[in-house]
Backbone bond lengths (Angstrom), bond angles and torsions (degrees), N, CA, C in turn:
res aa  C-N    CA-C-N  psi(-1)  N-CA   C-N-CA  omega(-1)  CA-C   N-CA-C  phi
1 X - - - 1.454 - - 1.526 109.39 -
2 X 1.194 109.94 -152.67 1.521 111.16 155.56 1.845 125.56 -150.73
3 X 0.955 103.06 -165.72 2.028 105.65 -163.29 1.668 83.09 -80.24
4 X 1.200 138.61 39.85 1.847 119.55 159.08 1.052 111.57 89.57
5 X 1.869 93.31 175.53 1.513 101.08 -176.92 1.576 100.36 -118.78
6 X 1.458 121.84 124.99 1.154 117.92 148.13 1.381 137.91 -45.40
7 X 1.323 129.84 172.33 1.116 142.37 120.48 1.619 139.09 -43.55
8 X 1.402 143.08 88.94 1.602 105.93 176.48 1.361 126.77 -33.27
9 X 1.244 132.06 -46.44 0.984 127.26 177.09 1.990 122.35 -47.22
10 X 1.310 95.28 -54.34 1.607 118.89 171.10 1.555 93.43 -48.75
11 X 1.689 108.41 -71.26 1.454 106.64 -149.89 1.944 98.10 -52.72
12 X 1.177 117.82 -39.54 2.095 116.41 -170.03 1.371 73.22 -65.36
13 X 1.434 144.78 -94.72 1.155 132.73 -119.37 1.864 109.05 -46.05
14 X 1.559 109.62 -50.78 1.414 116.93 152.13 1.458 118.61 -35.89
15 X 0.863 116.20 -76.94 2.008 108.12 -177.00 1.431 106.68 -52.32
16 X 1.426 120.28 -14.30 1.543 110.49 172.61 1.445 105.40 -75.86
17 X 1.297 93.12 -49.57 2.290 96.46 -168.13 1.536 102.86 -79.73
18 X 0.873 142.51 -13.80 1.602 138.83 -157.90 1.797 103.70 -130.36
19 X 1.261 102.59 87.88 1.673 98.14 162.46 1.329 129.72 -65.00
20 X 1.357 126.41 -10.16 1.118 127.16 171.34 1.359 107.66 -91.82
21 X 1.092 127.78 -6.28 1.794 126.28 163.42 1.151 114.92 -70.70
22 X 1.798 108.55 142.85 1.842 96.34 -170.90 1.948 78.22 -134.67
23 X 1.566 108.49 155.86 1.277 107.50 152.25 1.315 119.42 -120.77
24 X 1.624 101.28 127.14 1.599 117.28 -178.40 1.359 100.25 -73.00
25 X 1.332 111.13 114.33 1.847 111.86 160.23 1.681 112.37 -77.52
26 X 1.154 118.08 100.03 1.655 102.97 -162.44 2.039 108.47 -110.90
27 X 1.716 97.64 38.44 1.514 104.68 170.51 1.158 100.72 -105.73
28 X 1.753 126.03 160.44 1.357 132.77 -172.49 1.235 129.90 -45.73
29 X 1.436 126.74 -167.73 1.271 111.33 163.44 1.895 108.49 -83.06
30 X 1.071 110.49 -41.33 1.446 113.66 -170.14 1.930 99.28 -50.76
31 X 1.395 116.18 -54.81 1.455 100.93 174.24 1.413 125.02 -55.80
32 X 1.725 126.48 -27.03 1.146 107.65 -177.73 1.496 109.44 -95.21
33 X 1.574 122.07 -13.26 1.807 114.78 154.45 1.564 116.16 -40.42
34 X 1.479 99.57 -60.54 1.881 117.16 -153.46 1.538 94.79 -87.81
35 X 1.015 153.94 -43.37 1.384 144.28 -86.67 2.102 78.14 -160.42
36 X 0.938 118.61 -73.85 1.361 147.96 170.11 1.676 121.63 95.44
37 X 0.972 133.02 -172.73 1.246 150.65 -129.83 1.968 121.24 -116.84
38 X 0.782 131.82 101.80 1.693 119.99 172.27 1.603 103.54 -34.14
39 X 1.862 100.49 135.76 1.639 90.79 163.60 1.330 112.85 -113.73
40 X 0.913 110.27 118.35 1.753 132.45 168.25 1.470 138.07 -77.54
41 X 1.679 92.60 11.74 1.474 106.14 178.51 1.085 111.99 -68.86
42 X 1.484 146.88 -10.63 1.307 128.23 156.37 1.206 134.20 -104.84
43 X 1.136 113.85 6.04 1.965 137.80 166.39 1.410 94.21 -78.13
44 X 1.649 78.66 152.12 1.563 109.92 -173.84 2.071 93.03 -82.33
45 X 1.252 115.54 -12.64 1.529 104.79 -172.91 1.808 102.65 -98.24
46 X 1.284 95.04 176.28 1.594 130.36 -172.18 1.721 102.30 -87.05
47 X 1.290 133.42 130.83 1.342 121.02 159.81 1.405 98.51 -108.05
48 X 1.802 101.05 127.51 1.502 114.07 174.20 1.693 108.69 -98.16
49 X 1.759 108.75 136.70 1.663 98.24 162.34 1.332 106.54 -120.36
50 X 1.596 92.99 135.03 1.422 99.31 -174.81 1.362 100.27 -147.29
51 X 1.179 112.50 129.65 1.691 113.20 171.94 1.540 111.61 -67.62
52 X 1.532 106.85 141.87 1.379 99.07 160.28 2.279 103.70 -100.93
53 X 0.764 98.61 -0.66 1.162 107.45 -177.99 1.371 123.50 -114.15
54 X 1.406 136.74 163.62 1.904 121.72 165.67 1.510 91.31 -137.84
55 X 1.852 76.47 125.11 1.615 102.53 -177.25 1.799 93.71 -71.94
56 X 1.475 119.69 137.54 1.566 102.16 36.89 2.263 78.74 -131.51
57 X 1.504 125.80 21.95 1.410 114.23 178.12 1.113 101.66 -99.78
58 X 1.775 141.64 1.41 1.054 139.55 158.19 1.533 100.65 71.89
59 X 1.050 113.23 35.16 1.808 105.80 178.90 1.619 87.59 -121.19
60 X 1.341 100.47 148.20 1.620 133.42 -159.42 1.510 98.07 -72.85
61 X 0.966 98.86 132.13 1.585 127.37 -174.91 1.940 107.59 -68.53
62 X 1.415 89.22 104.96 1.664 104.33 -160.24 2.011 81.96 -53.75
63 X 1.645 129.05 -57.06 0.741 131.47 -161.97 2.067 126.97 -71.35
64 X 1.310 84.86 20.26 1.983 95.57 -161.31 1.364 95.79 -53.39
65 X 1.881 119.12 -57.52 0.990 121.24 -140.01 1.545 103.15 -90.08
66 X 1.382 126.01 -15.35 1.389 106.85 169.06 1.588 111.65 -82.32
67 X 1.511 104.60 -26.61 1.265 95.52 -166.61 1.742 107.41 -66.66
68 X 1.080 121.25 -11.06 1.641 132.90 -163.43 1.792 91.88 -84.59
69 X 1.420 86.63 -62.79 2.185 79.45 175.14 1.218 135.85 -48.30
70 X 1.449 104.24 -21.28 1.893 123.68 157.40 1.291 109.97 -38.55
71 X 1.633 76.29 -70.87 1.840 86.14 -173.37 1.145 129.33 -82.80
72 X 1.236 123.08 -14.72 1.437 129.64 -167.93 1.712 98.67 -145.29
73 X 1.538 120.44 79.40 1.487 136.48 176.41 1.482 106.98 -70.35
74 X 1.073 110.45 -41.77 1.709 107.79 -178.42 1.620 121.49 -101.91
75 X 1.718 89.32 116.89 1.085 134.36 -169.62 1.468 111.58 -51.60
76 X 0.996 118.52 -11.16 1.960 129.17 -155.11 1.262 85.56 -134.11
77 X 1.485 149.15 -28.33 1.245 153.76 162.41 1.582 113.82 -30.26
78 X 1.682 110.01 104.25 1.772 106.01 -173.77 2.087 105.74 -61.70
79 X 1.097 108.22 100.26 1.232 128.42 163.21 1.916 132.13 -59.53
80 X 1.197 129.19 63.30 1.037 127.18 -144.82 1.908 108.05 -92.71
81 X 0.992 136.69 73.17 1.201 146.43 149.94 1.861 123.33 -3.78
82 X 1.457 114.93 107.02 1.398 112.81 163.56 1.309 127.88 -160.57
83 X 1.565 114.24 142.48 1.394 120.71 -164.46 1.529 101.12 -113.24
84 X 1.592 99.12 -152.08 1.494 106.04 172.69 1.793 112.22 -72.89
85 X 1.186 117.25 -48.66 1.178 120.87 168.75 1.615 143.70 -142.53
86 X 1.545 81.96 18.97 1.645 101.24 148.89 1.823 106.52 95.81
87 X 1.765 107.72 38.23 0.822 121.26 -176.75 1.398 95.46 -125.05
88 X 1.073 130.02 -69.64 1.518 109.64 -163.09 1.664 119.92 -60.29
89 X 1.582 104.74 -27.99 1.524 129.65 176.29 1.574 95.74 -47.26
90 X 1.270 110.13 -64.39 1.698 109.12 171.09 1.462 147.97 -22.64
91 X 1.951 93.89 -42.18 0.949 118.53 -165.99 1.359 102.73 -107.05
92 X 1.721 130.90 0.23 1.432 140.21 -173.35 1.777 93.46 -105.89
93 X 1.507 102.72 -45.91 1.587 99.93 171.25 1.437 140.38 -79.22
94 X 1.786 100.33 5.16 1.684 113.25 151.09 1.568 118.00 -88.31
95 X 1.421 113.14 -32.77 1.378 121.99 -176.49 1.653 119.82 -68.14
96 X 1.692 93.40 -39.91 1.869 109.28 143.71 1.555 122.60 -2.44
97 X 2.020 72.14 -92.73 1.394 89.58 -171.45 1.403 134.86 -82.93
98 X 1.591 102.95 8.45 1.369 108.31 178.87 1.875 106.72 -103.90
99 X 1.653 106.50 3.57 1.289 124.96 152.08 1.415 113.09 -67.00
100 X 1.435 135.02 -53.84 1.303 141.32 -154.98 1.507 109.79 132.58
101 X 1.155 126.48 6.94 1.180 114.55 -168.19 1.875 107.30 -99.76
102 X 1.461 107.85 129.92 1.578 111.16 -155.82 1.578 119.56 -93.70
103 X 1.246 104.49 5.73 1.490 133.86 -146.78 1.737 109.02 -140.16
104 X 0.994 129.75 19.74 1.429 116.52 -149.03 1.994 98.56 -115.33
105 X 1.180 109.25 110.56 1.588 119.09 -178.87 1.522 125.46 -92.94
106 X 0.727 140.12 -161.70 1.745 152.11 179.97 1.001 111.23 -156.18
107 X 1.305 123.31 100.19 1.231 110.52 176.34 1.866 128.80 -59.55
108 X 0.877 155.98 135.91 2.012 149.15 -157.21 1.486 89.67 -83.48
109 X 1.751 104.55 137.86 1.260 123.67 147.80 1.874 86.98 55.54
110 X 1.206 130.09 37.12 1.616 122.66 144.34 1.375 134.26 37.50
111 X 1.122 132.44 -170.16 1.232 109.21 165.36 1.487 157.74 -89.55
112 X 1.453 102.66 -10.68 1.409 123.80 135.45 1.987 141.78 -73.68
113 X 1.485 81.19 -18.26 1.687 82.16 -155.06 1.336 147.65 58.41
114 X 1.109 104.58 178.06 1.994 96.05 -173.07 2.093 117.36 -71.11
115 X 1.235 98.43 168.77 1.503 79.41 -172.90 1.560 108.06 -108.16
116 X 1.623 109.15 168.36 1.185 108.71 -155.61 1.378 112.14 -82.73
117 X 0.916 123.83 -146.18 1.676 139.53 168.04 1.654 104.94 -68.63
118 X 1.459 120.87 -17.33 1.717 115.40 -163.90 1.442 82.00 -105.00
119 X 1.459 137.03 -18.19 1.559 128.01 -151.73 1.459 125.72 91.70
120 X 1.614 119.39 7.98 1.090 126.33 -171.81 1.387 112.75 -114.85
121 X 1.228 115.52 134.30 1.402 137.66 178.90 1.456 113.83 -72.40
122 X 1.480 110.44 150.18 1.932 104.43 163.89 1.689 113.03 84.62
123 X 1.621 108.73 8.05 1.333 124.90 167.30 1.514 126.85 -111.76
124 X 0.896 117.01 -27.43 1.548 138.14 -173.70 1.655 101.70 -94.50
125 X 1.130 107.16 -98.73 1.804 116.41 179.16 1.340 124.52 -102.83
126 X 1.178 124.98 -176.20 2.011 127.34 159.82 1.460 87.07 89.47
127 X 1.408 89.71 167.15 1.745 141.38 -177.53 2.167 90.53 -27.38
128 X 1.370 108.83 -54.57 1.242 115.66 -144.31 1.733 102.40 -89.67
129 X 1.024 115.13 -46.69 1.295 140.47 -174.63 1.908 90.84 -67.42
130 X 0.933 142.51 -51.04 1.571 135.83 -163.95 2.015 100.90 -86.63
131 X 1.737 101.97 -4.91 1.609 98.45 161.40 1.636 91.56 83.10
132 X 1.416 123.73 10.42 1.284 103.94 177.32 1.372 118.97 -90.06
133 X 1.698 138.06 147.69 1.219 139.13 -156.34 1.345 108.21 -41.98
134 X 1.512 120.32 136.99 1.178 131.33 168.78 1.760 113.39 -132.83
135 X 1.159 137.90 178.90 1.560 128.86 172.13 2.049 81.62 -153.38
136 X 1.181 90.21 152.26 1.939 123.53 177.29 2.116 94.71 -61.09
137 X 0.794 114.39 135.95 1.719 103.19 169.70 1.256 113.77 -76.10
């Protein structure tokens, strides 16, 4: 499995207190251009982007998990996971921990969240919707 699902709120308050916490952004590049990015300029953590996927056949990135040990070597390191809406993040923070990683979260409802009654994302739940810092990619 893996160490849970946060909160956004929970998961920043963590990247504020914990410098050894990093958050993997693991949606494409086109979502974090258009769509944009958590800002972490005042946390003590690192924001990583890393696809768990390659746009545009959406099949899982044979290379996620070494490329993640690059960046993220320590294993005990709180690992905080997030997508568009907190599904693929899920599925990067089982693959984690079935790497070794002891620490590895999801962040809930991602960074848009689910969409509303109109079809629109970033109103209801996630990163964007609770007003917490974001920047344009």
């Amino acid at each position: 499995m893996y160490a849970g699902d946060l909160s956004p709120n929970d998961a920043l308050k963590l990247l504020h207190d914990d410098t050894s916490a990093r958050l993997v952004d693991v949606r494409t590049d086109a979502e974090w251009s258009y769509v944009g990015v958590p800002d972490l300029s005042t946390a003590a953590s690192d924001l990583v982007l890393l696809s768990w996927q390659r746009f545009p056949s959406m099949q899982v990135d044979p290379d996620f998990l070494s490329q993640l040990s690059k960046i993220a070597p320590n294993l005990s390191a709180p690992l905080l996971f997030l997508c568009r809406s907190g599904v693929r993040s899920q599925s990067a923070a089982v693959a984690a921990t079935s790497a070794g990683y002891t620490s590895a979260f999801n962040i809930a409802g991602g960074f848009e969240g689910d969409k509303n009654s109109d079809g629109h994302r970033g109103k209801i739940n996630g990163w964007k919707a609770l007003g917490l810092p974001w920047v344009q990619g």
